[in-house]
C-alpha positions in Angstrom: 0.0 0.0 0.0 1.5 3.5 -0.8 -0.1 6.4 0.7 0.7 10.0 -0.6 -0.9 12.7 1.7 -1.2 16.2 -0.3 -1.3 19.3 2.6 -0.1 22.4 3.3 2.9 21.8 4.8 4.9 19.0 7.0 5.1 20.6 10.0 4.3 24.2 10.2 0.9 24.4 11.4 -1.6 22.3 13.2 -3.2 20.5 10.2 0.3 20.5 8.7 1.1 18.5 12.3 -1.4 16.0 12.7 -1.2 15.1 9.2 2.9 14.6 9.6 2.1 12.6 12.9 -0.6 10.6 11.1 2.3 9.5 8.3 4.6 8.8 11.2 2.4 6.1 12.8 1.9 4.9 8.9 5.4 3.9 8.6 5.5 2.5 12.0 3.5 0.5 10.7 5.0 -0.9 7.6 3.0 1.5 5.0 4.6 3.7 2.2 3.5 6.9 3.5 5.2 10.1 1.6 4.0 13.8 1.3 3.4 16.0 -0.9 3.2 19.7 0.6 3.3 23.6 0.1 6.0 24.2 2.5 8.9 21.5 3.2 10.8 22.4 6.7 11.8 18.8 6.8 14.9 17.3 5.2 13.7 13.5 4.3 13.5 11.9 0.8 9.7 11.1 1.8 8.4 14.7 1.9 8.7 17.0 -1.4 7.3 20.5 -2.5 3.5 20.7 -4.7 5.2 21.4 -8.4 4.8 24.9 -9.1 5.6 25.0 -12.6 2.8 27.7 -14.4 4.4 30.3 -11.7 4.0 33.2 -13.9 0.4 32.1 -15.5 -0.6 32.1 -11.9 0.6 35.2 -11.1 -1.7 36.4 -14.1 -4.7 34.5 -13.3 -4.6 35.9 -9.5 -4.4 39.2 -10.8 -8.6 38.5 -11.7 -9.4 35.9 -9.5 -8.2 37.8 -6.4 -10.5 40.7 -6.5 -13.0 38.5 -7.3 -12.7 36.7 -3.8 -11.9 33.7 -5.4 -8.9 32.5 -3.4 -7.2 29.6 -4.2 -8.3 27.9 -8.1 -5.7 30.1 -9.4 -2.9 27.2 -8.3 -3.1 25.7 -11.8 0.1 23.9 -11.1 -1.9 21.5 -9.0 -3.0 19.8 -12.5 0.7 18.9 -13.1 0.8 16.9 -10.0 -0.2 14.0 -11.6 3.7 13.8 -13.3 5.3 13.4 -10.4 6.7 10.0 -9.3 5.0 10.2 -5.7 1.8 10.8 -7.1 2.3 7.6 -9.6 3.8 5.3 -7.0 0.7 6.2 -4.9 -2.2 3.5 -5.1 -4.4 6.0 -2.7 -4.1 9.5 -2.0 -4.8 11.6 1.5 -5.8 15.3 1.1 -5.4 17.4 4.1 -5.6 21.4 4.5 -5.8 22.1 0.7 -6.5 26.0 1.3 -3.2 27.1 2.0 -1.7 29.2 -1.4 -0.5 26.1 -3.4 -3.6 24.0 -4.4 -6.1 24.4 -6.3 -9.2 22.8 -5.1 -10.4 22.7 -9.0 -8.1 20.1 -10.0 -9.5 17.4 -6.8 -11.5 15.7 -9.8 -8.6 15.3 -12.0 -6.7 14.1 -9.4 -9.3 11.2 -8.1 -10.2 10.0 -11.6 -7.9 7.3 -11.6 -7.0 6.8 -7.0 -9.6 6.6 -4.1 -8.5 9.8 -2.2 -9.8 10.2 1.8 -10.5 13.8 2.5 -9.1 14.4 6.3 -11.1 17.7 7.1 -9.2 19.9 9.5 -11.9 22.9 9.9 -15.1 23.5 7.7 -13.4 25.2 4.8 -14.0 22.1 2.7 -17.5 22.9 2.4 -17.9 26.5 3.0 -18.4 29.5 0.4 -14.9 30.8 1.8 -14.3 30.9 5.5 -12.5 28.2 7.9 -14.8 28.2 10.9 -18.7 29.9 10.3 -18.9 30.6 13.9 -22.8 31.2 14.2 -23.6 31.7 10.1 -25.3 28.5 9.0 -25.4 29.7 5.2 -22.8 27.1 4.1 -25.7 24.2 4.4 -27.3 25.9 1.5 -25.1 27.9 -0.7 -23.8 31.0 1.1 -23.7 34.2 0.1 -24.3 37.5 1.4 -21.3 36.7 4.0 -21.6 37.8 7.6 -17.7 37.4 8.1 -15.9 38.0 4.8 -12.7 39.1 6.8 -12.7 35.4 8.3 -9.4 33.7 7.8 -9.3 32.9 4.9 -10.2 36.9 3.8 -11.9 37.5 0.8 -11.7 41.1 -1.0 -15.3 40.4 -2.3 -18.5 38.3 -1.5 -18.2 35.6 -4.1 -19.0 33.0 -1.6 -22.2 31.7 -3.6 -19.8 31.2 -6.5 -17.4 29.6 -4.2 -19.7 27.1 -2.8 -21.2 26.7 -5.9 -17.8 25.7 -7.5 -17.1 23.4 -4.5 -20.4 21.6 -4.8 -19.5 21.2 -8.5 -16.0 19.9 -8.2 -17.1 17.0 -5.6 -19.7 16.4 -7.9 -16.8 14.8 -10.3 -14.3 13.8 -7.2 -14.0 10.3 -6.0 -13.4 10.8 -2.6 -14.1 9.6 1.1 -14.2 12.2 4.2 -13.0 11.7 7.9 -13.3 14.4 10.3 -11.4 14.1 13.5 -14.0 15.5 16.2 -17.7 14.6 16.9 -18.3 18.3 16.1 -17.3 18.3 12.4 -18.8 14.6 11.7 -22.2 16.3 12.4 -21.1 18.9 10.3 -20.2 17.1 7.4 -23.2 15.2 7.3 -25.2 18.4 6.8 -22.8 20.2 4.0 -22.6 19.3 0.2 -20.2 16.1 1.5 -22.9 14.4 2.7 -22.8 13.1 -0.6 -19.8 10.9 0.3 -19.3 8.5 3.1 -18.0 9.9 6.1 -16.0 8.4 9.0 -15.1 10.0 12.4 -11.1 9.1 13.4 -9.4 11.1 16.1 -5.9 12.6 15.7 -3.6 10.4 17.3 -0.8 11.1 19.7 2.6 9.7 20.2 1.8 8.8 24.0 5.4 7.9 24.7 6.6 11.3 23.5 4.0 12.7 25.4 3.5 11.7 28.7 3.4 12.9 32.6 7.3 13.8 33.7 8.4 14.9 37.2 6.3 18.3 37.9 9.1 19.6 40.8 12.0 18.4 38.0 10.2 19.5 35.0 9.6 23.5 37.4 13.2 23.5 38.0 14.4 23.4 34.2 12.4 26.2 33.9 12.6 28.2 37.4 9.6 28.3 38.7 9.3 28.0 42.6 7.4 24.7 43.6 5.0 26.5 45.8 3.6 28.4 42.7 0.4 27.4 41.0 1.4 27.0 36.9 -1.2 28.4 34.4 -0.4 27.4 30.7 -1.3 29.0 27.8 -0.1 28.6 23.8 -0.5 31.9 22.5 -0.2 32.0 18.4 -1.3 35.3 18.8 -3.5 37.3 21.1 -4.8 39.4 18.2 -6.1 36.4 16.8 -10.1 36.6 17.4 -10.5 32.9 16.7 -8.3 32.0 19.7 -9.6 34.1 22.3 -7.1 36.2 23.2 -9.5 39.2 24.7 -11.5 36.6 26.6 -8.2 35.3 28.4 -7.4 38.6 28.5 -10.4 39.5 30.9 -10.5 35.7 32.9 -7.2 36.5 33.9 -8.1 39.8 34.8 -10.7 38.8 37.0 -8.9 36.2 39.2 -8.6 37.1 42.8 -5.6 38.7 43.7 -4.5 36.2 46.3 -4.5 33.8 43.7 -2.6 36.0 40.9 0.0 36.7 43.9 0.6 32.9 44.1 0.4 32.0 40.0 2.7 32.0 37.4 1.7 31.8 33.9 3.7 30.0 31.4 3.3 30.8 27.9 4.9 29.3 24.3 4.3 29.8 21.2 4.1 34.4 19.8 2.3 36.7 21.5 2.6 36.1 25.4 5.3 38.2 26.1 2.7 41.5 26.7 0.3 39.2 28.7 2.2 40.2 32.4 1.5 43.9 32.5 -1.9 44.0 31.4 -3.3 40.8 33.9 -0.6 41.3 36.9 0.6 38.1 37.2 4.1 36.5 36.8 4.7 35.7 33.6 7.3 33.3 31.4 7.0 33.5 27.6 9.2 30.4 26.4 8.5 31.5 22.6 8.2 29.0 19.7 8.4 25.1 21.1 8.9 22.1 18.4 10.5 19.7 20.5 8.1 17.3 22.1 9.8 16.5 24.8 10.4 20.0 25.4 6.9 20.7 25.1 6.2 18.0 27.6 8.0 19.4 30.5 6.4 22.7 29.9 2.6 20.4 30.2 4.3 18.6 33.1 5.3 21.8 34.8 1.6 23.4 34.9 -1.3 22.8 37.1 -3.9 23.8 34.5 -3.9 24.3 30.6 -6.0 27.1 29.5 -7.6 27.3 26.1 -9.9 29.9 25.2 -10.5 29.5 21.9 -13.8 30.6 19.9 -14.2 27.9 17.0 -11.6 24.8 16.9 -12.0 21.2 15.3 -9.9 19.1 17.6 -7.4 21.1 19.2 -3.6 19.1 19.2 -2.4 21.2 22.4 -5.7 20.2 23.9 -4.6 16.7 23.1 -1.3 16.6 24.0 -1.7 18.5 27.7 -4.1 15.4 28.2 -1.3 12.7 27.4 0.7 15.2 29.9 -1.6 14.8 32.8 -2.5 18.4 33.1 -6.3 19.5 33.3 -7.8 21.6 30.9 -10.4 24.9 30.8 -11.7 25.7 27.8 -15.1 26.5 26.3 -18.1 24.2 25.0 -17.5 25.0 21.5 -16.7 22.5 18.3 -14.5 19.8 18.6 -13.2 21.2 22.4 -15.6 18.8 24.5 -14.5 15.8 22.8 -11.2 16.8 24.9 -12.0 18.4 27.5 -14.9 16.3 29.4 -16.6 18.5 32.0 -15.4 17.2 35.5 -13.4 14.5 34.4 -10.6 16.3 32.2 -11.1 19.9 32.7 -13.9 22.3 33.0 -15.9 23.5 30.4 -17.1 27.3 30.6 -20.1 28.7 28.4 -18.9 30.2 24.8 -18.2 34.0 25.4 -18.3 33.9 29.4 -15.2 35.2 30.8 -16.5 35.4 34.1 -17.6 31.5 33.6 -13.9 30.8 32.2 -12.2 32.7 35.2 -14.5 30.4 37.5 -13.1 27.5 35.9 -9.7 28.8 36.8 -10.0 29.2 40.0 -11.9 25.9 40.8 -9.7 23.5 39.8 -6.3 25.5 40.9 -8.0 25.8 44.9 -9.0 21.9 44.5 -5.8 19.8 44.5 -7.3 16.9 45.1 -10.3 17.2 42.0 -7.5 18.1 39.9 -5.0 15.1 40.7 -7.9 12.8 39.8 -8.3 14.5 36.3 -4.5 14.3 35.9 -4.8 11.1 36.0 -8.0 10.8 33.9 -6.7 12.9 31.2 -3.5 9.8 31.3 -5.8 7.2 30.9 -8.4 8.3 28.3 -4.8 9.4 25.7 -3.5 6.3 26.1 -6.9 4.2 25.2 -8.6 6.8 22.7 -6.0 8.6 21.2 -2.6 6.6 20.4 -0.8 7.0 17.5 -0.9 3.0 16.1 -4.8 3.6 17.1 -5.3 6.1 14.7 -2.9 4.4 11.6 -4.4 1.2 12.2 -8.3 3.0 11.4 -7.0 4.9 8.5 -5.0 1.8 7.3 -8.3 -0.3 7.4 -10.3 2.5 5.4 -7.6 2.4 2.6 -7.5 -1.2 2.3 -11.8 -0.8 2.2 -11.7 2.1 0.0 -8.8 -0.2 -2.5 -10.8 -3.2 -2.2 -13.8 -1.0 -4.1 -11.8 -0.2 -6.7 -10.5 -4.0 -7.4 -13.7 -5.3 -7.3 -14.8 -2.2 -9.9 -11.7 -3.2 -12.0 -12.7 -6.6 -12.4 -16.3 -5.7 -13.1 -15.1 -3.3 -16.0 -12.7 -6.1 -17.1 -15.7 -8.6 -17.8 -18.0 -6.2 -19.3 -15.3 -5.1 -22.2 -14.9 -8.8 -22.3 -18.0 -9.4 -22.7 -18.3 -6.9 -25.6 
């Protein structure tokens, strides 16, 4: 079986992550996994670049499609990816985040005329007239238009988003594919979008639970000099600008803590944008910047009491997932993917959408209840090692390919006797 998975990039970025991790636990166990991607940051003779050979026809086709909000069917190079000897060693093919500025989701048909392709879904862009998460707009179930959130990553310079979805609808139309979504949340979604045309299957991301697992909290505190006494707030800030991930509501929990607590609490951030947090919430702060080390990245889970994750729309989170194989409790809110993670009183506490006061709450709670929170420690341990390991995950996606190849023999065969038979 060779698999070629066709995504934005190997590593930079969450879908870009969990669809590098998913390839991992493919070759771990025994399948030809290799990627095609936008961005390489990887040195490995399995991962190579999307050919971008038409750079300059692009160029001129982006010059219309652009200011017509029409984003990404400009990548005309995407046709040409057939020539290249990953794609024809490949017997199946694995599309991840294909809006990213090097695919063209026009070509999807071409591409899955002659391979079964599965369609991993990372957000709702798939089936949306433009935008990655519709928050409360419910017009991609019936052809958009007339867009609440144009500016929505991804931004569109004009409301083409009936065109959009209509182009979508039209391309699956003539697509072979198969979908899996990795949270509850986006399952449901699916099945009410234009891909409920195709079969869809819900399979969690999967986690490398030896890489990330509970280490030493007073050893893991020391390596990064915070006193043992302190209660440890973590935090991955991308940005705090971004809307999507809450930065304004965290902003305003933190804000609102009691200043007992806040004399007693450090917050430990990674990742941009935590480094202004301090001033503006008055408590200690340590901004470790950009992690990609796991192990790294599982002292700093080891070393916190809580993970907090105020984020407004999300599929299925990866730091959510791996500060569970780390042991460490969660607050979040009750929105898309997030409570397939965080289970209200058994992993974390779950605060109503938009309540800052209900998320501060949450804070405070668990970080005054050792005891509560030791048991979801060790909760959070036991539910990533029996729901979300890495071989768990390859082993589900390695049965859908051998289903999804096992279709197309038996429709080989069938063809085979009919010409015969003419």
């Amino acid at each position: 079986m060779n698999v070629l998975h066709i995504n934005q990039s190997d590593i930079s970025g969450g879908a870009a992550i969990a669809g590098y991790r998913l390839h991992q636990g493919l070759l771990a166990q025994g399948i030809d996994s290799r990627l095609l991607v936008g961005t390489v940051k990887n040195i490995s003779d399995r991962v190579a670049p999307i050919p971008r050979a038409n750079l300059i026809i692009e160029k001129l086709i982006s010059q219309v499609t652009w200011h017509l909000g029409l984003n990404y069917i400009k990548y005309i190079s995407s046709f040409d990816i057939p020539k290249h000897s990953f794609y024809q060693d490949a017997n199946i093919l694995n599309f991840h985040n294909l809006h990213s500025g090097v695919f063209s989701y026009m070509a999807i048909p071409w591409l899955t005329e002659s391979k079964p392709a599965i369609f991993t879904l990372h957000d709702m862009w798939s089936f949306t007239g433009h935008c990655a998460y519709s928050y409360d707009c419910m017009r991609w179930k019936n052809g958009c238009g007339k867009c609440p959130y144009p500016d929505s990553y991804p931004a569109v310079s004009r409301d083409n988003t009936q065109i959009e979805w209509k182009l979508k609808n039209w391309v699956y139309s003539r697509s072979n594919l198969t979908i899996v979504t990795p949270s509850n949340w986006l399952f449901e979604q699916a099945k009410q979008s234009m891909l409920k045309r195709f079969s869809i299957h819900h399979i969690p991301y999967g986690i490398d639970t030896e890489a990330y697992q509970p280490l030493d909290s007073a050893q893991c505190r020391y390596l990064l000099g915070i006193p043992e006494s302190k209660k440890v707030l973590l935090f991955a800030a991308d940005s705090l600008k971004d809307s999507r991930k809450g930065g304004d509501l965290l902003l305003k929990a933190l804000q609102k803590l009691p200043a007992s607590l806040k004399s007693e609490t450090v917050l430990l951030t990674f990742g941009s944008g935590g480094d202004t947090i301090s001033e503006e919430v008055g408590i200690v702060t340590i901004n470790l910047g950009y992690i990609s080390s796991d192990r790294i990245k599982s002292v700093v889970y080891s070393a916190a009491d809580l993970f907090i994750f105020p984020t407004r729309a999300d599929n299925l989170p990866l730091v959510l997932q791996e500060s569970m194989a780390c042991g460490t409790p969660m607050v979040s809110f009750k929105i898309g993917g997030v409570p397939d993670l965080v289970r209200s009183g058994i992993t974390g506490y779950l605060a109503t959408p938009e309540h800052a006061d209900d998320f501060c709450n949450g804070i405070v709670e668990l970080l005054e209840d050792d005891k509560l929170r030791q048991q979801m420690s060790r909760n959070c341990r036991k539910i990533a090692c029996a729901e979300y390991p890495i071989e768990l995950q390859a082993q589900r996606y390695i049965k859908l390919y051998q289903e999804l190849l096992s279709v197309k023999e038996v429709e080989a065969e069938t063809d085979s006797k009919e010409y015969i038979q003419v």
